[in-house]
C-alpha positions as CSV (number, residue, x, y, z in Angstrom):
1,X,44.2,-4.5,-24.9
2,X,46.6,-3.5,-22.6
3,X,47.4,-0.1,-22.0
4,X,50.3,2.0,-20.0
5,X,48.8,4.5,-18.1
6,X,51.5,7.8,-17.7
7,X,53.3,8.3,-14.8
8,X,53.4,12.2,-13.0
9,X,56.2,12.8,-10.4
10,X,55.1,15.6,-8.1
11,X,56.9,17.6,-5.5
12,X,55.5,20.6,-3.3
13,X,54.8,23.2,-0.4
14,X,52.4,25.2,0.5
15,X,52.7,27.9,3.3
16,X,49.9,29.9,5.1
17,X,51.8,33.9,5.6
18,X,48.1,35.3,7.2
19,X,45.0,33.5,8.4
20,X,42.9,32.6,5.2
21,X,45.4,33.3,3.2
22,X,47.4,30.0,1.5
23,X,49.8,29.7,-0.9
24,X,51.2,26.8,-2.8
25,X,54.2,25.9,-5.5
26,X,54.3,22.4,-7.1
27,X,56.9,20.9,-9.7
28,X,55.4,18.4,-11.7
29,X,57.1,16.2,-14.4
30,X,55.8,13.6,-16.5
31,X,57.9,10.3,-16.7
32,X,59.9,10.1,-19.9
33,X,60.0,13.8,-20.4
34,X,62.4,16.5,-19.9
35,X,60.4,19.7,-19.6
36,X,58.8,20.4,-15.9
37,X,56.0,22.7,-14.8
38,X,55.8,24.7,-12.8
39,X,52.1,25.3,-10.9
40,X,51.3,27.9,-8.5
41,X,48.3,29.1,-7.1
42,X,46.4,30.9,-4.1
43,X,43.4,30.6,-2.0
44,X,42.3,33.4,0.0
45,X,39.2,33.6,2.3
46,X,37.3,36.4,1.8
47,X,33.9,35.5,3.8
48,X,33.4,33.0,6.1
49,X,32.2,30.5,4.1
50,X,33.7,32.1,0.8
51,X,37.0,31.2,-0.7
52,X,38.2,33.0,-4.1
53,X,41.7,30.9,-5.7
54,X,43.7,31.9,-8.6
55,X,46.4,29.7,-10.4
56,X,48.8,29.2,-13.1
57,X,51.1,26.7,-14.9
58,X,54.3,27.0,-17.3
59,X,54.7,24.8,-20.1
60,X,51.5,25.3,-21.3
61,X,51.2,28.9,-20.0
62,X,47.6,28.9,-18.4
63,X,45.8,30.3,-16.0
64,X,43.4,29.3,-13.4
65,X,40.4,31.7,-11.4
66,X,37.6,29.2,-8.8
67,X,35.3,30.3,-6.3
68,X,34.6,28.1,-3.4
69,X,31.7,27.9,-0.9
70,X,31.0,26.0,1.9
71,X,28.6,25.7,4.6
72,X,28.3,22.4,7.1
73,X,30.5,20.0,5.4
74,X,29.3,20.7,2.0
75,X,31.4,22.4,-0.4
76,X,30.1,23.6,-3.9
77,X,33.1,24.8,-6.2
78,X,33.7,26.4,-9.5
79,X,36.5,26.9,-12.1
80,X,37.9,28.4,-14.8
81,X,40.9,27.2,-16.6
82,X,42.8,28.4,-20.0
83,X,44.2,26.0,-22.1
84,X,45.8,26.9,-25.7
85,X,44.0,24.0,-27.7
86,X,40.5,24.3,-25.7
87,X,40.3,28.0,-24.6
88,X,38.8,28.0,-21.3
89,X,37.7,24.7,-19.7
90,X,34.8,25.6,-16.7
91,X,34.7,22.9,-14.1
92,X,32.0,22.5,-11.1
93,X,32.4,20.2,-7.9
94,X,30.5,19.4,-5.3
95,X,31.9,18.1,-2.1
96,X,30.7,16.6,1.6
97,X,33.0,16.1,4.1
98,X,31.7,14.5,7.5
């Protein structure tokens, strides 16, 4: 069976104002729609090897709360995400960079 997977057109920045401190602003539509969202979101270092983040969309309106940490390439992550048909999604990651 052949299926058409959807295609997302993404533009954004992201700007650092204070050491550990970054900020970012994405528009993101899907192709053949009209509406676009809007997602923003902010990662602030609070320890050295701790990192809080908080984020939302438009179109759903949700919202978005992680907590990072990382020590010697490994990264362990967690999330929290609203959504208005699922409630709140929690997601875990785990991550080695070398």
């Amino acid at each position: 069976a052949k299926y058409d997977l959807p295609q997302r057109f993404v533009a954004g920045v992201s700007y650092q104002p204070y050491d550990g401190v970054t900020t970012s602003l994405d528009l993101n539509r899907l192709a053949g729609q009209e509406e676009t969202e809007l997602w923003g979101g902010a990662e602030f270092s609070v320890f050295e090897y701790v990192k809080l983040r908080f984020g939302g969309t438009t179109n759903p309106n949700r919202f978005s709360a992680g907590l990072g940490l990382e020590v010697e390439g490994f990264q362990l992550d967690y999330a929290m995400r609203t959504h208005s048909e699922l409630g709140e999604t929690h997601m875990i990651g785990w991550t080695y960079s070398f």
